[in-house]
N, C-alpha and C positions, 0 to 999 in steps of 0.2 A: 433623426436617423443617425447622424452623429455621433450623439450623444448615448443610444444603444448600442452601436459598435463599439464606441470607448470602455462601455461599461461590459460588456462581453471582454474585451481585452483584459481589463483589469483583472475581471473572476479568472480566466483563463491562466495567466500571471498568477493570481493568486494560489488557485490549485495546484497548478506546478510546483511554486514555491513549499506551498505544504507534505508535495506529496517528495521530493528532495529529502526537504527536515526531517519527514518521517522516515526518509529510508535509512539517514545517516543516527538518528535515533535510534532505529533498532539495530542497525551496524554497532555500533557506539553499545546499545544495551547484551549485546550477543556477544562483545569484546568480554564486558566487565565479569558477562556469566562464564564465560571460560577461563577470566583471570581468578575469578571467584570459588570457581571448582577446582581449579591447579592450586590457589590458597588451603582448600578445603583438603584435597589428598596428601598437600605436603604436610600438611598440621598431622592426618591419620597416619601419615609415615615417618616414625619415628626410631629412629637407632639408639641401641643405650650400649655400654660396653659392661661387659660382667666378668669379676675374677672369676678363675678358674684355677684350683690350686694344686701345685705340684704333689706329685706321687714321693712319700717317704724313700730314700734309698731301702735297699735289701744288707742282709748281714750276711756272710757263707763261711762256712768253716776252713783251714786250711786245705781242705782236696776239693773245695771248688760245694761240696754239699750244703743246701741252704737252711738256715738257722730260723733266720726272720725272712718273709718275704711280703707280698701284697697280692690280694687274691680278689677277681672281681665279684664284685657283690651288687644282689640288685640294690636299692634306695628306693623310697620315697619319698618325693622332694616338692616344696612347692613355690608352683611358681608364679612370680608376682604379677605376669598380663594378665591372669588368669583367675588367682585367685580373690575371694569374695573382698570387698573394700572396707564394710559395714561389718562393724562387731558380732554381733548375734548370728548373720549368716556365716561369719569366721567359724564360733563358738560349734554352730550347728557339723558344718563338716567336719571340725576337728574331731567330736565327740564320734560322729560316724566312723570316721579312720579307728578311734580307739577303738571302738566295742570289736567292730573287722578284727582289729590284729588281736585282738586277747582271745574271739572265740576260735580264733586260727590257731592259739597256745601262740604266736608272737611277739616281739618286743617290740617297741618304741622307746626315743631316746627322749630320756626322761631328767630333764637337767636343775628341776627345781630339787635344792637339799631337804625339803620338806616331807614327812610320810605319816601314813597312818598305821601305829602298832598293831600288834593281832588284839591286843583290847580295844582295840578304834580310839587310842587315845593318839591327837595330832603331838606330831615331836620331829626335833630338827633330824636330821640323819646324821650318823656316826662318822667322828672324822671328817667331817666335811667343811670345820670352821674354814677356810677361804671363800669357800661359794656362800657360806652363810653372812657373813660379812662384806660380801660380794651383791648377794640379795638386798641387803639392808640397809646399803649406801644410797647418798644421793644418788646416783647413777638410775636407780632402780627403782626401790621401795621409799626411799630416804624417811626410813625409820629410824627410832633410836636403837643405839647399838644394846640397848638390853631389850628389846622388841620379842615379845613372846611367842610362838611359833604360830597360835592362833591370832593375834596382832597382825602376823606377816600374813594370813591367809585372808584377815577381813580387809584386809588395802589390795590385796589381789583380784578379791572376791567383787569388789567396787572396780578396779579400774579394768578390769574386762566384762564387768556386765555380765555378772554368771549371779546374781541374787534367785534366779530361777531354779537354778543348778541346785542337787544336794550338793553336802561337804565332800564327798567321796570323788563327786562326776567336776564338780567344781576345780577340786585340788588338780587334779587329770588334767583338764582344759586348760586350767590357768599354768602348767609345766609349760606345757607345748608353746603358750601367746607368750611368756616370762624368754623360753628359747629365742622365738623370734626377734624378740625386742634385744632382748642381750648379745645376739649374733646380728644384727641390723639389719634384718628381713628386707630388699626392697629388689627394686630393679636390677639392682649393681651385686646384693645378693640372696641368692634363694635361700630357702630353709629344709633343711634335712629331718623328716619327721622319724623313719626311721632306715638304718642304714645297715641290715641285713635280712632281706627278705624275700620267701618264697617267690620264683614265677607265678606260680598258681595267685599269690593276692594279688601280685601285681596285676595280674592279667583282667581276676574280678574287679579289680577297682577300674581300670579301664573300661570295663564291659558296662560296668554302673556310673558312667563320669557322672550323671546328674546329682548323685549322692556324694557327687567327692569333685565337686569343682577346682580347678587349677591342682590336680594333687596329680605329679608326671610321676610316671616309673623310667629310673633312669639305672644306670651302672657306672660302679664306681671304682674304688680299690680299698680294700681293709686288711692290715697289718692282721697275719697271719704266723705262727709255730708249727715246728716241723713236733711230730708225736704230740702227744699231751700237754705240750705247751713248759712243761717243769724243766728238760734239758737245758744247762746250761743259764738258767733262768735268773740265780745272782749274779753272771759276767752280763749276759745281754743287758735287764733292768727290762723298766715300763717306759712307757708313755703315756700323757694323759695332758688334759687341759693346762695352757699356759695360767698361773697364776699372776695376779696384782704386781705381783714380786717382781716373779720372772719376765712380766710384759715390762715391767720400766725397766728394768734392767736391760733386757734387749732392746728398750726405743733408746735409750742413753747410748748405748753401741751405734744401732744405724744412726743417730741425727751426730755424734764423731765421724762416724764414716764419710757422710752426707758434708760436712765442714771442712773434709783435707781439702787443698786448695791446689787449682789444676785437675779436678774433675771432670770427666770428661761426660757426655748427656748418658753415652753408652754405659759407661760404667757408674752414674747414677741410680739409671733404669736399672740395671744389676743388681745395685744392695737395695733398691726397694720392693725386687720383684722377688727377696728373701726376706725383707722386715716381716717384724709381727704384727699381728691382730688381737685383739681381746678373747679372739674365740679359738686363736691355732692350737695346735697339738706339739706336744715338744718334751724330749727326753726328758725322764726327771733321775731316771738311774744310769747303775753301769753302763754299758757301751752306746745304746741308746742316748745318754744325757755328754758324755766325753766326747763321743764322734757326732753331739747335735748338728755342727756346722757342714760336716762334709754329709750327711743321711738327708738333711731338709734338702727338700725341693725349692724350686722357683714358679713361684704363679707364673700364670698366664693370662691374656685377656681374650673375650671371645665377643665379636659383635653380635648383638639381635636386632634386626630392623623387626618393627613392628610394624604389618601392611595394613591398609584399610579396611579390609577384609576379616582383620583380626590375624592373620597368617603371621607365622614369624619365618624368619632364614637367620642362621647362623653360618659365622664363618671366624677362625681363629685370626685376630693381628700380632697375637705373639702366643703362639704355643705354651704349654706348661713344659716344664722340665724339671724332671724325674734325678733324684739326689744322687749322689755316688752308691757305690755298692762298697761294704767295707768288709774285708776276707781278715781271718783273724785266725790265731796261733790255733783256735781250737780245734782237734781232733774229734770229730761227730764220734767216733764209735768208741776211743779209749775214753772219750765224755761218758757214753750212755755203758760202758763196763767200771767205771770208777763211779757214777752214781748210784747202777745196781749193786754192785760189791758193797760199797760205804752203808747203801742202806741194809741189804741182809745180813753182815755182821751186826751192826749197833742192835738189829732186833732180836738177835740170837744172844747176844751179850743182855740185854734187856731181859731175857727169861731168863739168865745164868743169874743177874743182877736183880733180878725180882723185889727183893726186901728192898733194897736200896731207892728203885723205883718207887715203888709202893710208899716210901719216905717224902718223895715229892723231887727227887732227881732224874731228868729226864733224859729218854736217850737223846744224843745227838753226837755230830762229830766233824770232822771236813777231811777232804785226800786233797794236794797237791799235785801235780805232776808234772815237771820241767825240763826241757831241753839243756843239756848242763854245757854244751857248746856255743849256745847262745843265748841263755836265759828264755826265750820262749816257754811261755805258757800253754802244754798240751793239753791238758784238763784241769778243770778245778770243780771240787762239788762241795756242797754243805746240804747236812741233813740237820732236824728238818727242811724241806722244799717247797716249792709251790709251785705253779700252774702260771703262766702269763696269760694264756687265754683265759682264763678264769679269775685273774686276779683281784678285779672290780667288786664281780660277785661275791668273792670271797671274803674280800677285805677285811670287814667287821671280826668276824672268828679268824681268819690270822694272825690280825692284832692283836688277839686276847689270847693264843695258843700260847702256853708256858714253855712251849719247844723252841719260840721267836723261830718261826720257817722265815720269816722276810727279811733275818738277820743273817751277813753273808760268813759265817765262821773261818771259813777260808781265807779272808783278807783283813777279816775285823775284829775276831777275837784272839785277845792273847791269851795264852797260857804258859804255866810253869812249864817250863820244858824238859826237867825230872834229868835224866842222865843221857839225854841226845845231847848235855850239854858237855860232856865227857870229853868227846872228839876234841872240842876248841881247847879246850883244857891243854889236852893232850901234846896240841901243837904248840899253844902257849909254852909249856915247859920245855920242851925239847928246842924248840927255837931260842928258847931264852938261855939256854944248856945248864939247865938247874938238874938234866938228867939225862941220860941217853938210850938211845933204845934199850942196851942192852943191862940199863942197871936195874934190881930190882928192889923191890920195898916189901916189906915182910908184914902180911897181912894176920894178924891176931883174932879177927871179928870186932876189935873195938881201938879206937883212937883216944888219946889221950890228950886231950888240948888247954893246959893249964889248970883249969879246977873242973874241966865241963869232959865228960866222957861221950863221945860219938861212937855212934855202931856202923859197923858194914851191913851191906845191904841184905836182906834177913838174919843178920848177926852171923851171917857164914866166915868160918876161919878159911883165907884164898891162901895163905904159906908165902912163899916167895911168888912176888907177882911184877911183872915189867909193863912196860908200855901197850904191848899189842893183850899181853893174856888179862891186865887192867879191864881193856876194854872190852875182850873176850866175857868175862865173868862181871864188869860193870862193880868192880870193887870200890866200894867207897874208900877205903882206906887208903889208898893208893893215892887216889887224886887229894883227899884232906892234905896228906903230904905234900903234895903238887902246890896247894892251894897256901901253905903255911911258907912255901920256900921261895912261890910267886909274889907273893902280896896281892891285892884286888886289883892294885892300878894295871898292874901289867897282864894280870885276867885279862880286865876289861878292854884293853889295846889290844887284844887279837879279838875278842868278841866282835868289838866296834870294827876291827878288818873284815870280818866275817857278815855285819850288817846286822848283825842282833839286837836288837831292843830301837830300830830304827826303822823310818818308813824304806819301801824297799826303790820306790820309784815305779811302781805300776800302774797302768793308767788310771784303774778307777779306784774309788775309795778304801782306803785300807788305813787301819791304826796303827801306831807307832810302837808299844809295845815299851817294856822297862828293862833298860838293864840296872843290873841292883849295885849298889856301891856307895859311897860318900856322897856323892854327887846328889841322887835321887833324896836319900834324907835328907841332905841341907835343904832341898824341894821343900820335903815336909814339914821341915823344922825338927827333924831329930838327929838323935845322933848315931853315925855306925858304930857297931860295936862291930871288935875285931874275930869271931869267934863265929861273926855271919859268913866272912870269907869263907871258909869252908863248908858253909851252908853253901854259898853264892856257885862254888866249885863242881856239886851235883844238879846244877840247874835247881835252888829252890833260893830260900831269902824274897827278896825283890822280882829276882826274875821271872821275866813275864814276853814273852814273843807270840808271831803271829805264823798260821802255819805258812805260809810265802817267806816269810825270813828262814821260817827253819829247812824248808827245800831249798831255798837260793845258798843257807849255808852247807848242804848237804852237797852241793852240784858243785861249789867253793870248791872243796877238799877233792870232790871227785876228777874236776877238769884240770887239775893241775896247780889251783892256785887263780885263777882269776876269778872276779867275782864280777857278775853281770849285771846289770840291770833287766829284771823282769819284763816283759812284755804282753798283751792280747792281742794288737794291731799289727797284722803281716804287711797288709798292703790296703790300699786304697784307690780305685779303678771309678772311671765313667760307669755309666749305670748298664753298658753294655757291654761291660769289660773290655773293651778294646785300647783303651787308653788308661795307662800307670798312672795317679798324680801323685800319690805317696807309698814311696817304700821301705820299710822300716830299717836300718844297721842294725847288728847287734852295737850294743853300745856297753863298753868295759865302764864297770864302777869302780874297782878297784884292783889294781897287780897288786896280790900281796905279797909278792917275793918268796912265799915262801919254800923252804929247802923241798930240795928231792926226796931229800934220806926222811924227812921227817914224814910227808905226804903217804912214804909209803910204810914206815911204821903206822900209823893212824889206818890207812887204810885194810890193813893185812889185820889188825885188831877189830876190824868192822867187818873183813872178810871171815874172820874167822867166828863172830854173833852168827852170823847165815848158815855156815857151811858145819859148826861142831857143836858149837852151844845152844842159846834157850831158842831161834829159828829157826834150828836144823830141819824139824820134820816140815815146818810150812815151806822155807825159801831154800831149803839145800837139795832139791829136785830138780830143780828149775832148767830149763832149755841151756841155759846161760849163768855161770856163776855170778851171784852177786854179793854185795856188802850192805852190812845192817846197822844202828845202833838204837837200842829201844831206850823206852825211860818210861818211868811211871811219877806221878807227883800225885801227893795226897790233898785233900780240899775239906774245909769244912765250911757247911752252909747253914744260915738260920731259914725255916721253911714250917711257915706258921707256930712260928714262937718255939720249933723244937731244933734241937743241934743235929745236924745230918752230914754223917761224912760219906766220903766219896774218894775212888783216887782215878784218874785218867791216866791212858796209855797214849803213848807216842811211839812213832819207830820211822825214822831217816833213815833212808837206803836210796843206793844206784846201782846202777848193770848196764851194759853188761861189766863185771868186776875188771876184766883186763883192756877195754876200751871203752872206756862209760860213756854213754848214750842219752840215758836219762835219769833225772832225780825220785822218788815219790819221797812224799812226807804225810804218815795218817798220824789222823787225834781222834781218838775216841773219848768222848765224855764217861766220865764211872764206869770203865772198861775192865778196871780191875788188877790191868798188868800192859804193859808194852807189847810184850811179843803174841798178846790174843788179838794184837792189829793186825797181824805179816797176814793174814790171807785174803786183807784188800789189796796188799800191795804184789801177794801171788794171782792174784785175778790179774790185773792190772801185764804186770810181766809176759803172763801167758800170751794176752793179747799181743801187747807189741814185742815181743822175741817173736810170735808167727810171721809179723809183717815182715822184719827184717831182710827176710831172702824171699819174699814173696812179691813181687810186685803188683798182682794180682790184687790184692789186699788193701796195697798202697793206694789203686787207681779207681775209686768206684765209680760209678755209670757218671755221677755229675763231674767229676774231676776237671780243674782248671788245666786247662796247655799252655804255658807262657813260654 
């Protein structure tokens, strides 16, 4: 009996025992499945941080009207939770997006330099050697740098898995995966398949995601022109992809920056949240490429948590910021009346000029137009033009136009300056008192200069001629005089006061221009001959300026003698205007001292071109008297193996004559004569003599209030 009780005990005990173990068991295994599941969700919840890049600053003209700005636009972008992992199913929805956007008539951004002719022969794209060699780097392709265009497509055609593909659908797809990989496609950053596009696609590609997996319709912002894009389009410039160049050049900037020492974390954050990338955008011209530092933005960064679910939440730990706005000397309206004037003369001169054209001499020309009180830049045009919106597509036939529209004439080409060079003359002698107002020199029609006979200007006999009727009637023989009693040297010291045949100091690109003398020949290794002086005296020989120097020395003589330094850039503003960071002085280039008495002989012989002589009937109506001096210089060109002459008109003038206001300076290419210029520069007058008392005028709807 006992020993059954004992043994009941035991089992008893033992059951118990068991059924303990097992409850701490499943205790114990119901811990690890909930430690195992909160394992499992943190793993599916995952945070990445993704740039986000700032908005371009905006351009605006001096009353506040917008030049450049940034306009939202939809995108299609893709994104990397979403998008396929596996090549082929990549291949598959890229090809889908493409056929979409073409039969829609839209674009996609297509960054491989590669194309197929209208003969379907494959060839690299024109002008594109950076991205071609870009392509073909180890980075990329790591081809050899003489790799043949089909070369470049059968390493493409392999490393994305498109052997299925024709050439045509092939080339296509393998853009897009070439984009990706070269912008660094990933978590950190999407890819922009294309970045201006209808709602209507975006909406259908939403409606079809299954055909278009991971591809968001998103909004963005794209660099926008006010009109047709051509206003003002060689001050502003382009923007376009950062090249090889240009990326190590600005990494060599920020990793200095990066090295001052007593950096602080904030103000590292700073210059990295403006460093470059391989794939930014970034001025490459005028005002755009000079004001690159204050117009870029600053990245931002945006968290994605990615949820189990698949769900994502964003939310920004440092916003983008949007670049400064930069306001600039230009006049939107006296811009868009000096561009239409410049352009309907040269094309009315082009019919007068017919033969000549017909030769292989193109029209073309540029107008200046300056503030003579502070050098300010109110307009500047060259014709031919072009389009900034358009300028990509255009590219190829720009470059090859014989007119060079993407050459800025206005800043970059010199010319002989023919008898605008009279005035400097003028002063030269009288300051130097080789002559005084009131003596005269007796003009024959011909000058006699040791064994060499010079003529006046159409061989006209002027009689007795003084300093102001000199410049009134543009007598050669007057200045030859001038020029024989001067010597060149001391020419060229009032020249070089005046800023002739030198850069002028304006912000963006401009050439430097010749003045002619001793100097320039020892350059070349020749010798002056003395006999060029009096060449040098009517603006011809060497001489060679830029229309900016010959408004800035126009504005010279009219302001009284100081000479400025040119300007574009008024001010420089937060991107909400509400804060100043840079505001321009006028900044003096040079006091030239020069006399009263002299300033206003010169000037009264320029008042008197306008108001009696060859001007009269264009600029001697005018609201407001003004002053002229024209000049014509003759050229001869070889143009397919035949000799082609030509002669260009110029004409410097300011107004109003008894309190000058402003400068202009036109150049017309084979114009024919100087004064068939004056009626850009009576366009140009009409407009600004109405604003003067109008403030109406002055203030249009965008107008800044500072």
């Amino acid at each position: 009996m006992r020993t059954l009780k004992l043994n009941r005990r035991v089992l008893f005990l033992m059951l118990l025992f068991a059924a303990v173990t097992l409850f701490f068991f499943v205790l114990i295994g119901y811990d690890m499945s909930a430690t195992e599941a909160k394992t499992t969700n943190a793993a599916a919840e995952k945070t990445y941080s993704v740039t986000v890049e700032g908005t371009r600053g905006d351009i605006l003209d001096v009353n506040g009207n917008y030049l450049v700005y940034n306009q939202a636009v939809n995108v299609l972008a893709f994104n990397y939770f979403r998008f396929p992992t596996e090549q082929k199913d990549r291949n598959k929805v890229i090809e889908n997006l493409i056929r979409c956007l073409e039969s829609r008539g839209e674009t996609w951004l297509d960054p491989l330099p590669l194309e197929f002719d209208e003969a379907g022969e494959l060839r690299f794209k024109k002008n594109r050697e950076s991205e071609i060699r870009k392509l073909k780097s180890a980075d990329f392709l790591d081809v050899n740098s003489y790799a043949t265009p089909q070369n470049c497509l059968d390493v493409l055609t392999e490393k994305f898995e498109l052997a299925d593909k024709d050439p045509v659908t092939a080339l296509k797809i393998a853009s897009v995966c070439y984009g990706m990989q070269r912008e660094g496609f990933s978590a950190y950053h999407p890819y922009t398949f294309a970045d201006e596009v209808s709602i209507e696609t975006v909406s259908y590609i939403k409606e079809n995601g299954h055909m278009f997996r991971g591809v968001d319709g998103d909004v963005t912002s794209k660099r926008k022109y006010i009109g047709d894009g051509s206003i003002a389009a060689h001050i502003l410039g382009i923007t376009g992809s950062i090249s090889a160049e240009e990326y190590n050049e600005e990494k060599a900037k920020t990793e200095e920056a990066l090295a001052a020492p007593d950096l602080t974390e904030e103000q590292a954050a700073a210059i990295n949240a403006r460093s470059y990338t391989y794939n930014d955008i970034i001025g490459k011209s005028g005002i755009e490429s000079v004001m690159e530092d204050r117009l870029r933005g600053a990245r931002g960064t945006k968290e994605v948590t990615v949820n189990a679910d698949g769900t994502t939440d964003e939310s920004y730990s440092q916003p983008p910021a949007q670049g400064n706005t930069v306001i600039l000397t230009i006049d939107q309206h006296l811009q868009e009346i000096a561009d239409a004037s410049l352009k309907k003369r040269i094309l009315e001169i082009s019919e007068e000029q017919s033969d000549a054209i017909a030769k292989g001499l193109t029209p073309a020309g540029a107008v200046v137009v300056q503030d003579v009180n502070t050098g300010a830049v109110l307009a500047a045009s060259s014709y031919p033009n072009y389009s900034l919106t358009t300028y990509y597509e255009d590219y190829a036939e720009l470059a090859q136009d014989p007119g060079k529209p993407l050459w800025n004439r206005a800043f970059q080409s010199a010319y002989s300056p023919g008898s605008t060079m009279k005035p400097c003359i003028a002063v030269a002698a009288l300051e130097e008192g080789v002559v005084t107002p009131d003596e005269s020199v007796y003009c024959a029609g011909t000058y006699q200069y040791y064994d060499i006979t010079f003529a006046c200007f159409n061989s006209t006999e002027h009689g007795y001629v003084d300093v102001e009727t000199a410049l009134e009637y543009s007598c050669n023989i007057f200045f030859y005089e001038m020029a024989k009693r001067l010597g060149i040297d001391k020419m060229n010291k009032y020249a070089t006061l005046f800023g002739l045949g030198e850069k002028t100091g304006v912000e963006i690109n401009e050439a430097k221009g010749i003045l002619a003398g001793p100097k320039r020949r020892d350059e070349l290794g020749l010798r002056w001959q003395s006999g060029e002086t009096l060449l040098a005296a009517i603006g011809q020989s060497d001489n060679s300026f830029t229309p900016i120097q010959l408004c800035n020395y126009c504005a010279t003589i009219a302001n009284g003698g100081t000479r400025y330094v040119p300007y574009l850039v008024e001010r420089v503003t937060s991107a909400d205007l509400t804060e100043t960071v840079f505001e321009h002085k006028p900044q003096v280039a040079v006091n030239t001292d020069i006399r009263q008495t002299t300033l206003d002989a010169v000037r009264k012989g320029m008042y008197l071109v306008a108001n009696e002589g060859s001007c009269y009937d264009t600029l001697g109506h005018l609201a407001y008297p003004v002053a002229c001096k024209t000049g014509t210089a003759e050229k001869t060109r070889i143009i397919d193996g035949n000799i082609v002459e030509g002669t260009d008109g110029f004409l410097i003038t300011f107004g109003p004559y008894e309190d000058a206001k402003i400068a202009i300076t036109v150049v017309v290419e084979n114009a024919g004569s100087g004064s068939s210029t004056a009626q850009v520069a009576a366009d140009i007058y009409d407009y600004y003599f109405s604003t003067l008392n109008n403030d109406n005028t002055l203030q249009p709807e965008n107008k800044l209030l500072w």
